[in-house]
GUMAR-638071 format. One line per 10 residues: number of its first residue (from 1); their letters; for each residue z, y, x of C-alpha. Coordinates in steps of 0.5 Angstrom, whole numbers, plus 2048, in hexadecimal, padded with zeros to 3 digits. Layout:
NUM> A> Z Y X ~ ...
% end
This chain:
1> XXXXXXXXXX> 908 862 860 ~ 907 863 867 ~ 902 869 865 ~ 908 86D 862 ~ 90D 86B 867 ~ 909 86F 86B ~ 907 874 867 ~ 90F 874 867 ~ 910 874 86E ~ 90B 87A 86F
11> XXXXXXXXXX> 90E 87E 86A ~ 914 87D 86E ~ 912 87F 875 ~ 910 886 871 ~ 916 887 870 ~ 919 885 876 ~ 915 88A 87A ~ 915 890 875 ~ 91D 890 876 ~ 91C 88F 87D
21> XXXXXXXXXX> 917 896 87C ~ 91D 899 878 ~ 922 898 87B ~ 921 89D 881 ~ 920 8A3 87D ~ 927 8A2 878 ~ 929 8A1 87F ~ 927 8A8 882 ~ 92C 8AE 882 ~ 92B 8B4 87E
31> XXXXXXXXXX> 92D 8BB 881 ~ 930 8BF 87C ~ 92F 8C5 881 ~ 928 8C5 881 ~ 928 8C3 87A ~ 92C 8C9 879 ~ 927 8CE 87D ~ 921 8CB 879 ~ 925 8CD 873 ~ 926 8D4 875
41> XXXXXXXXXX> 91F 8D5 877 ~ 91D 8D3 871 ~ 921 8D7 86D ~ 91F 8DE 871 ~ 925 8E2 875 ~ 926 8E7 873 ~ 921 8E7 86E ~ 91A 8EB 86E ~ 91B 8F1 86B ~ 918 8F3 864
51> XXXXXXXXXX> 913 8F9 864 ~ 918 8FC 85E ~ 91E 8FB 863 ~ 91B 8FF 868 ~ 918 905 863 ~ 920 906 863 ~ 920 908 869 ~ 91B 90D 86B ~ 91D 914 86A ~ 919 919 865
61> XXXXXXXXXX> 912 91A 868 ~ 910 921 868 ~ 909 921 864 ~ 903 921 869 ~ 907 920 86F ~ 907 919 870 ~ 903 916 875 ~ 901 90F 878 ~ 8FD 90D 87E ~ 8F9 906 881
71> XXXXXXXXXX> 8FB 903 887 ~ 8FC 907 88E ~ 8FB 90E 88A ~ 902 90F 88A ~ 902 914 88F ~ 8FB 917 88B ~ 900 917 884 ~ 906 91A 887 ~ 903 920 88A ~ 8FF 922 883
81> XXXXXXXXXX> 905 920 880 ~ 90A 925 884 ~ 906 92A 884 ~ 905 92A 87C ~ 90C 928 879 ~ 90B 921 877 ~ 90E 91B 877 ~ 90D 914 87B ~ 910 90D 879 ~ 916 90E 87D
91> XXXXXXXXXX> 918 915 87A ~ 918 913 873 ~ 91D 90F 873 ~ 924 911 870 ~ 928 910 875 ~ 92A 908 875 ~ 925 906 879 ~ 920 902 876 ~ 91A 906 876 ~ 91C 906 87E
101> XXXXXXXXXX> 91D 8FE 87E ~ 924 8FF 881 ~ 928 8FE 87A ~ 928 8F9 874 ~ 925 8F4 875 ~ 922 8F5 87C ~ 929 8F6 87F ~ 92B 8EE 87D ~ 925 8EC 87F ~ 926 8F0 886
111> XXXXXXXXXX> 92E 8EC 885 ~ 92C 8E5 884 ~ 927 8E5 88A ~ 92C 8E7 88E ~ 931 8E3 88C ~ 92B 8DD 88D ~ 92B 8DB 885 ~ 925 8DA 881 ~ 922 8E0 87E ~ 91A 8E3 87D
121> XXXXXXXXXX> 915 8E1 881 ~ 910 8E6 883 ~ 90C 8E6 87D ~ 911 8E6 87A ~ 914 8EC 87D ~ 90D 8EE 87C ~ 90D 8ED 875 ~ 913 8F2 875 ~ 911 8F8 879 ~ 90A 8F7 873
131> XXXXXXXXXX> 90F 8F8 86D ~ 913 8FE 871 ~ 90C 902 872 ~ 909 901 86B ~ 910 903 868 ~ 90D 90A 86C ~ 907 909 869 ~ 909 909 862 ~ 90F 90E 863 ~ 909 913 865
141> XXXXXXXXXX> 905 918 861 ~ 901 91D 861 ~ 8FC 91D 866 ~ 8FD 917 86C ~ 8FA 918 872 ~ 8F9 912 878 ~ 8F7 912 87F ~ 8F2 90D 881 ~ 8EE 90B 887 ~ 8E7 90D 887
151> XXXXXXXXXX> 8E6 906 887 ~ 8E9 901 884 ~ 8EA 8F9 886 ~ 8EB 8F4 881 ~ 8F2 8F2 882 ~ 8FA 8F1 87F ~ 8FC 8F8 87D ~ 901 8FB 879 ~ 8FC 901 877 ~ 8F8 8FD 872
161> XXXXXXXXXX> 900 8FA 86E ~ 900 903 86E ~ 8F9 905 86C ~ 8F9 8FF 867 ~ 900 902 864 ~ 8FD 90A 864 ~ 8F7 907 860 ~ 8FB 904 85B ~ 901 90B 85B ~ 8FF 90E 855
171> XXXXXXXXXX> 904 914 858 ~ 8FD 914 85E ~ 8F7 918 85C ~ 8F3 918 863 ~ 8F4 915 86A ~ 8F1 918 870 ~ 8EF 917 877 ~ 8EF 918 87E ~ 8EB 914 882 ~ 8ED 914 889
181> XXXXXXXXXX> 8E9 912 88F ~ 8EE 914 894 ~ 8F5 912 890 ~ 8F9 916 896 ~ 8F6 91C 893 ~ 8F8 921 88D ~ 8F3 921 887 ~ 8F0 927 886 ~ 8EC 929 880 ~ 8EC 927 879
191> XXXXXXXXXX> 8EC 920 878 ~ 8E7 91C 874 ~ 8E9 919 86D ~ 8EA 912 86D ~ 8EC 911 867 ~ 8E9 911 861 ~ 8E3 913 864 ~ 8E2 90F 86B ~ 8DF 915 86F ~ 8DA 914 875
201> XXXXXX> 8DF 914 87B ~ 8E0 91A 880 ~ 8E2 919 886 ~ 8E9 91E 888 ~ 8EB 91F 88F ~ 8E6 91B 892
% end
């Protein structure tokens, strides 16, 4: 008999002292604002855009004309590009500005972080400037061309999403090289076969 009063009398005190362990957390306020925001994070504003969206976005490509660069050799790029007719990222946008990262779905991220609501993060944003510059890519045709540093480092860029993107382009036939030792200068010669034969590199401009 007195085994099972206290038995009785142990179940109760465990009892007792989780309604006293419970009642904190029912009492603990909920912040529907944050809940809210967590929410919104969830659900991505505004959403990533698709490679399919942004295809529609670039204009017509002229065969051969497109070209591509890695990293500081911008300036290399746009030289050569200026000098033989071709068309960069930025100059193959069909006016709404979303192969500039100005329209669409850049111009509400721009929007909401002024405004201070959620939006992308950074990898986020990084994410959509990827897709932007495949669309590029799978818009290309003919012969490709990029611009790359002599020596590359093994690092985040968008020029592996392109080159990927050409690889699989059945309107690409090749994609050719410049390797830049100096990625200020204008590349001179021809340049080498990257793609489907991986020539030896030569260095342009050094």
């Amino acid at each position: 008999m007195m085994l099972a009063h206290l038995k009785a009398l142990d179940l109760l005190m465990k009892f007792f002292i989780f309604a006293l362990c419970l009642i904190p957390a029912l009492a603990y306020p909920v912040n529907a604002t944050d809940s809210l925001t967590t929410l919104e994070k969830c659900t991505l504003n505004p959403p990533l855009p698709t490679l399919q969206e942004a295809r529609q976005h670039v204009k017509k490509l002229p065969k051969d004309k497109s070209i591509f660069y890695l990293g500081q050799c911008q300036m290399a790029a746009s030289f050569y590009g200026s000098k033989h007719g071709m068309v960069m990222l930025a100059n193959a946008d069909d006016g709404s500005g979303w192969l500039q990262f100005e329209g669409g779905p850049f111009h509400e991220y721009v929007s909401r972080q002024c405004d201070d609501e959620p939006t992308w993060t950074e990898d986020e944003e990084w994410q959509a400037i990827n897709i932007i510059s495949q669309a590029f890519a799978a818009e290309s045709s003919g012969v490709a061309t990029v611009v790359l540093p002599y020596i590359v480092h093994d690092s985040k860029n968008h020029w592996d999403g392109e080159f990927e993107t050409l690889k699989v382009n059945p309107n690409i036939h090749k994609v050719v090289a410049f390797d830049m030792k100096d990625c200020t200068a204008d590349p001179q010669g021809q340049p080498r076969e990257l793609w489907p034969r991986n020539e030896a590199k030569t260095a342009h401009a050094g």
